[in-house]
C-alpha positions as a Markdown table, in Angstrom:
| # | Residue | x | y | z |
|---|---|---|---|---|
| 1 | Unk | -43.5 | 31.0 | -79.5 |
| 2 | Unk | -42.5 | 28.2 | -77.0 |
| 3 | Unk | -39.5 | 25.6 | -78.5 |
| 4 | Unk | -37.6 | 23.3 | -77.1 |
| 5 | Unk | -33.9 | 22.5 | -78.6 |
| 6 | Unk | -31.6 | 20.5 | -77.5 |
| 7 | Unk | -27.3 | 20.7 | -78.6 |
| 8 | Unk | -25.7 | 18.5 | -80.6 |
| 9 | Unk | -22.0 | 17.2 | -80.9 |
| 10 | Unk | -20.8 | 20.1 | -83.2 |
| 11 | Unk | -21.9 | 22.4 | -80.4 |
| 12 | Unk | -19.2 | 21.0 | -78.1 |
| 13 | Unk | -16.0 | 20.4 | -80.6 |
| 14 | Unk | -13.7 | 22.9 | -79.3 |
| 15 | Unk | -14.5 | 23.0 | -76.0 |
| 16 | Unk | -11.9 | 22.5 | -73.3 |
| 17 | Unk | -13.0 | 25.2 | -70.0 |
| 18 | Unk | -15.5 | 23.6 | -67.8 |
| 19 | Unk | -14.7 | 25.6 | -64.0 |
| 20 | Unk | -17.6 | 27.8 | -64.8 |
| 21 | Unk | -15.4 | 30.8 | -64.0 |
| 22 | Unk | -14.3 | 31.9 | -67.6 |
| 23 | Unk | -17.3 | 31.2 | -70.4 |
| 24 | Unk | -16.9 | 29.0 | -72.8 |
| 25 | Unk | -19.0 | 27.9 | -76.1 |
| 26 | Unk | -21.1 | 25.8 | -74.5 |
| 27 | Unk | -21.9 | 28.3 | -71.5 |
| 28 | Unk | -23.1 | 31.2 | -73.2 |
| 29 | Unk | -25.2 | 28.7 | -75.6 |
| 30 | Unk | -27.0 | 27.4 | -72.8 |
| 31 | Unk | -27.5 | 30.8 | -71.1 |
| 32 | Unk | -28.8 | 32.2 | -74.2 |
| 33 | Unk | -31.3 | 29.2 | -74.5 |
| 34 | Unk | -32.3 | 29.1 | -71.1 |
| 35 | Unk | -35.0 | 26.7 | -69.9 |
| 36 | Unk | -35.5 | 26.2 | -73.6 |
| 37 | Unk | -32.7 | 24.0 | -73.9 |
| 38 | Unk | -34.0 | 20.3 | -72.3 |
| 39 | Unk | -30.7 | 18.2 | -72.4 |
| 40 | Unk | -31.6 | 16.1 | -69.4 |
| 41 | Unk | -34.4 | 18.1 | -68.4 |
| 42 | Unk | -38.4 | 17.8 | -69.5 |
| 43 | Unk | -40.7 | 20.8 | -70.5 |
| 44 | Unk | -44.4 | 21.0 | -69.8 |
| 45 | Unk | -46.8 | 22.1 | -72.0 |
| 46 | Unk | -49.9 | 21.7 | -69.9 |
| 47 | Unk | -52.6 | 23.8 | -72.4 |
| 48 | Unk | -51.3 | 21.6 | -74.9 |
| 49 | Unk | -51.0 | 18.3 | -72.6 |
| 50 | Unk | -47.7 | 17.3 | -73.8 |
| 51 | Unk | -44.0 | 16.9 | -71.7 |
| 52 | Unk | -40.7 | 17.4 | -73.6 |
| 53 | Unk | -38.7 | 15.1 | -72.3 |
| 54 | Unk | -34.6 | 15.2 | -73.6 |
| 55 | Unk | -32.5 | 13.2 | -74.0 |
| 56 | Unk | -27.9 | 13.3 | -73.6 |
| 57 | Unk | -26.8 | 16.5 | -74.6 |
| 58 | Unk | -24.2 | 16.3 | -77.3 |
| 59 | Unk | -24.3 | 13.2 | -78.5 |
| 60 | Unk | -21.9 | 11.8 | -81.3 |
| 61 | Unk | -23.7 | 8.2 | -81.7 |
| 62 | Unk | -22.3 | 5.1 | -80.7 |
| 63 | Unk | -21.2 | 3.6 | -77.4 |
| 64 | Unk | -18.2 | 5.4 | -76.1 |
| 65 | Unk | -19.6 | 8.6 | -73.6 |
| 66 | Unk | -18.8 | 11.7 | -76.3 |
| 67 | Unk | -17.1 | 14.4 | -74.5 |
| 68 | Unk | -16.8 | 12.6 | -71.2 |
| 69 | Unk | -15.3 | 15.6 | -69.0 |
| 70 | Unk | -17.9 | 18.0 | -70.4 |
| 71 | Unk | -20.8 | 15.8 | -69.3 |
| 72 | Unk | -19.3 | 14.9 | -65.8 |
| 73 | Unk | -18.4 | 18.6 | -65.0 |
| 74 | Unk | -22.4 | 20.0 | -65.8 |
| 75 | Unk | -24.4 | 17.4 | -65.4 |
| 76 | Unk | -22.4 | 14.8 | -63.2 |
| 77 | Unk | -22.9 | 12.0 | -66.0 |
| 78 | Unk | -19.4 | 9.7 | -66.3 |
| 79 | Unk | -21.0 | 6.8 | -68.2 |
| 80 | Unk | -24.2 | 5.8 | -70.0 |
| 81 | Unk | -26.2 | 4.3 | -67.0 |
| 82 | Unk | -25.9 | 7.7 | -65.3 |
| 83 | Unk | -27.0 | 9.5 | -68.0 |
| 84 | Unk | -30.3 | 6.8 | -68.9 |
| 85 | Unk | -30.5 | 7.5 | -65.0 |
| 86 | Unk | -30.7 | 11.3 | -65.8 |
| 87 | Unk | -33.0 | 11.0 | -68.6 |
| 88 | Unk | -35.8 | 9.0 | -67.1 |
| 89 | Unk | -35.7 | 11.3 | -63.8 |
| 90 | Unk | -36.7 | 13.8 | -66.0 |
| 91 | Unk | -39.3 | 12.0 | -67.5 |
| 92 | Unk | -40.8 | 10.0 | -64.2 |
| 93 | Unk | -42.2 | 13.4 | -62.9 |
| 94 | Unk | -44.5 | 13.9 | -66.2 |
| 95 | Unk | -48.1 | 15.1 | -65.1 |
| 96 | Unk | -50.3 | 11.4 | -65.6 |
| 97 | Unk | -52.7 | 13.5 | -67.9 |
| 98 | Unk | -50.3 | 14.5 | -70.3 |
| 99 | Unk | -48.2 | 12.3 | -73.4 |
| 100 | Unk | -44.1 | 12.7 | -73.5 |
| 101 | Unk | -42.2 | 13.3 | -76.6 |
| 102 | Unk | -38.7 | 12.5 | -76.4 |
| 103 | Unk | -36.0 | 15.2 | -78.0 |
| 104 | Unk | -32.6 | 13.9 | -78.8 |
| 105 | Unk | -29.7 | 15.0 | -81.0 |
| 106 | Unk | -29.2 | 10.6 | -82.0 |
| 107 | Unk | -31.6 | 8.3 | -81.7 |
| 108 | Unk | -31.5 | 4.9 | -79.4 |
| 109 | Unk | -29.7 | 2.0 | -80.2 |
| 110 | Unk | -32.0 | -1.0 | -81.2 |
| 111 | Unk | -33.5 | 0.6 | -84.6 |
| 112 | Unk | -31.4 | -1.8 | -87.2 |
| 113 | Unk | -27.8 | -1.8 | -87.9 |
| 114 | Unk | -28.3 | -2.1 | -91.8 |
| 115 | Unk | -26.6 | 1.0 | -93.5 |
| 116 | Unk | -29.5 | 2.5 | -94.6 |
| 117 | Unk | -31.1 | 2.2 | -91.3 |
| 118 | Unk | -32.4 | 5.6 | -89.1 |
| 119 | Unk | -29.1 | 5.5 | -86.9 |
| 120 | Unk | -27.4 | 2.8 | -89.4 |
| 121 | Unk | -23.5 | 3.2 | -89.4 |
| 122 | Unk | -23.4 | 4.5 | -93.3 |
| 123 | Unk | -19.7 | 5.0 | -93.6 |
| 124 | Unk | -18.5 | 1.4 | -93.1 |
| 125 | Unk | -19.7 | -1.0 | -95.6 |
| 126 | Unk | -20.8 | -3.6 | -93.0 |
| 127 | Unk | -23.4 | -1.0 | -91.0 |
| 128 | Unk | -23.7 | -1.0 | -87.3 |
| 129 | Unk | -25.9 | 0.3 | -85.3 |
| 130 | Unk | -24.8 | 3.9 | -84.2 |
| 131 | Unk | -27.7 | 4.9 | -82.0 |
| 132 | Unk | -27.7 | 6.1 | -78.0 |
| 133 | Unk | -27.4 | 2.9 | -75.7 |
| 134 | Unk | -28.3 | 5.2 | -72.5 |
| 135 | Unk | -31.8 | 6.9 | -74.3 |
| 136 | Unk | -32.4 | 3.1 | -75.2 |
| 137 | Unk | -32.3 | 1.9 | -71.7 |
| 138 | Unk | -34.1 | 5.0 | -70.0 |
| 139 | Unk | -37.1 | 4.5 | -72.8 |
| 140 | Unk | -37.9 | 1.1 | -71.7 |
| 141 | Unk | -37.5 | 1.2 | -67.9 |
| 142 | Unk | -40.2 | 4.4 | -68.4 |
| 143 | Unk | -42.2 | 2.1 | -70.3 |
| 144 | Unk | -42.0 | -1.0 | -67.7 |
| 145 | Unk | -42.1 | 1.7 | -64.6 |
| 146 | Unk | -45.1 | 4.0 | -65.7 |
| 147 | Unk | -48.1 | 3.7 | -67.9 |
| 148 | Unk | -47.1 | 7.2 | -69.8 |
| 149 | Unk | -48.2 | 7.4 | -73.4 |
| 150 | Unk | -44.8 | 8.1 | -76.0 |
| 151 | Unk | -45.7 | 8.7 | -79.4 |
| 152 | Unk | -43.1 | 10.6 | -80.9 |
| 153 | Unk | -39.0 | 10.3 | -80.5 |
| 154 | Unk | -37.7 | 12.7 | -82.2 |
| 155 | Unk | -33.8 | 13.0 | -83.3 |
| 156 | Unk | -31.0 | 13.8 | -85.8 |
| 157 | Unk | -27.3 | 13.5 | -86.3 |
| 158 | Unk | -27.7 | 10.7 | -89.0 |
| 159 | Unk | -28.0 | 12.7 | -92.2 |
| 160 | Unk | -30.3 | 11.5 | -94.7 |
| 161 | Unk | -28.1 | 11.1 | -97.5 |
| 162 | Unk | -26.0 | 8.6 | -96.8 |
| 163 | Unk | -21.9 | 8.7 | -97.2 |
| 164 | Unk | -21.9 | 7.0 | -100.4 |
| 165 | Unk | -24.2 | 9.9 | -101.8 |
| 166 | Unk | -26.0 | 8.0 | -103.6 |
| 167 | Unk | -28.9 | 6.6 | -101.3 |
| 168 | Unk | -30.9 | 7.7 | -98.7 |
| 169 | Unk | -31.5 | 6.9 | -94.7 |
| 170 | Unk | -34.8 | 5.6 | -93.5 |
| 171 | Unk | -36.1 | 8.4 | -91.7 |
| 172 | Unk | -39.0 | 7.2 | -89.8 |
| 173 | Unk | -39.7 | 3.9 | -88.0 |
| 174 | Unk | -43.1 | 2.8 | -86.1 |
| 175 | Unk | -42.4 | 0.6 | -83.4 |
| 176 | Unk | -44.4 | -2.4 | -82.2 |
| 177 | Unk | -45.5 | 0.0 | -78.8 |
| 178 | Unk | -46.9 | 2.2 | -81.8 |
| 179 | Unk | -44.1 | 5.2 | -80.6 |
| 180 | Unk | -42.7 | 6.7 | -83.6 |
| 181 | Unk | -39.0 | 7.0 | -84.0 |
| 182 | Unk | -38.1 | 10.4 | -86.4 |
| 183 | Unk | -34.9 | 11.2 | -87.9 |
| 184 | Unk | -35.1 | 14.9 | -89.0 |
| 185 | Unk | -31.6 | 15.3 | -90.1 |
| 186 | Unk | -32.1 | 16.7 | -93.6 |
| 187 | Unk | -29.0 | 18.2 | -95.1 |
| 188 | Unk | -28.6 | 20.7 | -96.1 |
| 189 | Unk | -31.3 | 22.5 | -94.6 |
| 190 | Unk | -31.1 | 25.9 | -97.2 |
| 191 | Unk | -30.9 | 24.6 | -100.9 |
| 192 | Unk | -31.4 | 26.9 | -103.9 |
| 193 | Unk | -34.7 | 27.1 | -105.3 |
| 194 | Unk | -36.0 | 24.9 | -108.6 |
| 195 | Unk | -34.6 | 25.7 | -112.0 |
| 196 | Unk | -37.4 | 27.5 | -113.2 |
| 197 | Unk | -38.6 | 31.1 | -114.6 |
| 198 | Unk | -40.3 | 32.3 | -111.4 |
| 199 | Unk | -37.7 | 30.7 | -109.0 |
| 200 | Unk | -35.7 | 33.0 | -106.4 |
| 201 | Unk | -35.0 | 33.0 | -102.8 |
| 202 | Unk | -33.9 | 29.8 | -101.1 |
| 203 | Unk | -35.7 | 26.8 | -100.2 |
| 204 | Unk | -35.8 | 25.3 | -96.6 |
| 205 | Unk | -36.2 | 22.1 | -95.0 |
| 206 | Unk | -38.2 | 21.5 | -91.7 |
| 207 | Unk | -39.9 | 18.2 | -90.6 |
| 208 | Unk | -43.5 | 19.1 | -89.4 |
| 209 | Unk | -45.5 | 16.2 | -87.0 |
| 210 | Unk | -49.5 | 17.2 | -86.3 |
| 211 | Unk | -50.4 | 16.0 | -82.9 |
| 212 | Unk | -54.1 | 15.4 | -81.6 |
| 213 | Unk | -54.8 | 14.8 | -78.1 |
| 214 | Unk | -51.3 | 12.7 | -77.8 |
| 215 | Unk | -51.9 | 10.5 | -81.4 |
| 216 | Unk | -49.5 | 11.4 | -84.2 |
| 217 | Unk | -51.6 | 12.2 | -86.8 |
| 218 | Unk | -49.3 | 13.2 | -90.1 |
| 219 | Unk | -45.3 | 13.7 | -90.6 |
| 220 | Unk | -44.0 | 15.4 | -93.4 |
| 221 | Unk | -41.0 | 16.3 | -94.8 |
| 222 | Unk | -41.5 | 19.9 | -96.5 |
| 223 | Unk | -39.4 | 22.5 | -97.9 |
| 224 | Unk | -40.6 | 25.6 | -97.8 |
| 225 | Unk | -39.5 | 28.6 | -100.3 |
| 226 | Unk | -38.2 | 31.9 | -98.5 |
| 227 | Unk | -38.6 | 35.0 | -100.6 |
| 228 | Unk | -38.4 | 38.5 | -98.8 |
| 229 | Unk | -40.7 | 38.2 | -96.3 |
| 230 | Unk | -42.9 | 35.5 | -98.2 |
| 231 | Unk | -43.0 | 31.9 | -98.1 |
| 232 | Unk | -44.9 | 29.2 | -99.7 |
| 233 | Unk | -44.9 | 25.1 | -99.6 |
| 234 | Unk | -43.1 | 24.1 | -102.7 |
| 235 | Unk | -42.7 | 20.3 | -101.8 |
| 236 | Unk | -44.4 | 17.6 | -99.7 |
| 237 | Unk | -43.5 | 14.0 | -98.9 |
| 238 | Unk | -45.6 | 12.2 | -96.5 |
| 239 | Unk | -43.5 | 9.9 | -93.8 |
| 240 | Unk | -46.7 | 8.7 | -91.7 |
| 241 | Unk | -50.3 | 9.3 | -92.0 |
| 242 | Unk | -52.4 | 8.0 | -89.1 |
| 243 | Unk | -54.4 | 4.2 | -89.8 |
| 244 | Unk | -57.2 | 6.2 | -90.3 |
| 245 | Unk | -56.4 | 8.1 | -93.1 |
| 246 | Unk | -55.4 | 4.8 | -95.1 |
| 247 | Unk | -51.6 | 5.2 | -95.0 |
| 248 | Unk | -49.0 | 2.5 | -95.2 |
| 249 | Unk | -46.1 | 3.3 | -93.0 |
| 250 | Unk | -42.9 | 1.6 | -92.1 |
| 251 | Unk | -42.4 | -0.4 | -89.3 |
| 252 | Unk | -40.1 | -2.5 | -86.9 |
């Protein structure tokens, strides 16, 4: 099965080697993902006509560069126009035929600074937005350079309960392009199943997007119940429907 992944800031905490000569954390994470892992870098799926395009590589939010050494020793980046540099000369070379979707551990600045917004600054009382200046900037030169279609950015980091723990993130906004910004960062992932007679196993969060020829069709946040070597949907809720099936969805 063919996935893309790209590592987040928690991947990169205690790292301090970066000659190359003795392996650290990060190394033997990105030899063991391989091409799979698209931090800077863009996948083609051509059966599928859709280019993976992703974004800066361990990102902690915000403005300062996180991990500044790290990025300059593997992938020459020492501020953020480098790195929107790097991101859209990954995405400039995207077949014309197919659509991009953009993978990044934090979303792009310029989503709302409210709290409660998809890469809102939750743990000071006066928000901020905490999203990625440099995947900003390379998303909007791509879309004033090339006529590539984007619908779909997806990202993290920004949990969906918020710090106060008692409100929740938006976690999906439709921008006025119609490319859909997605924050999948449900956690915990693994929960324990519902209180009742039948219930075992675990319960499991993923975020699922359906795709036809390049036009998000549905997003759904599911959870998914894991017993043995069984599952089984045990929850749905609908973030975006397509116009076409009647949904209202949120936008900016």
């Amino acid at each position: 099965m063919t996935k893309a992944v790209i590592l987040g800031n928690h991947d990169a905490w205690n790292t301090r080697k970066f000659s190359g000569r003795e392996k650290d954390a990060v190394q033997l994470q990105l030899e063991c993902l391989g091409d799979e892992h698209v931090g800077y870098r863009r996948m083609d799926l051509p059966m599928l006509k859709l280019s993976i395009v992703g974004g800066r590589p361990f990102s902690c939010g915000g403005r300062p560069l996180f991990r500044k050494q790290l990025l300059k020793a593997r992938y020459g980046v020492h501020d953020m126009d480098r790195s929107a540099e790097r991101i859209l000369q990954a995405a400039m070379g995207t077949p014309e035929d197919h659509s991009i979707i953009f993978l990044a551990h934090n979303g792009p600045t310029g989503l709302g600074a409210n709290v409660d917004d998809i890469c809102g600054r939750d743990w000071y009382v006066d928000g901020g937005d905490h999203g990625d200046p440099d995947l900003a900037h390379a998303l909007a030169q791509l879309k004033e350079a090339a006529s590539y279609s984007v619908p779909l950015v997806i990202f993290g980091h920004m949990h969906k309960q918020l710090a106060s723990g008692n409100a929740f993130r938006k976690m999906i906004v439709v921008g006025n392009d119609n490319t859909i910004y997605l924050n999948g960062a449900i956690v915990p992932r693994v929960r324990p199943p519902a209180l009742t007679a039948e219930s075992e196993g675990t319960s499991r969060a993923f975020t699922v997007a359906e795709i036809s020829n390049g036009t998000v069709e549905k997003i759904a946040e599911t959870w998914i119940s894991v017993i043995g070597d069984k599952t089984r949907l045990e929850e749905e809720l609908i973030l975006f429907s397509s116009p076409s099936r009647g949904s209202v969805h949120p936008s900016l």
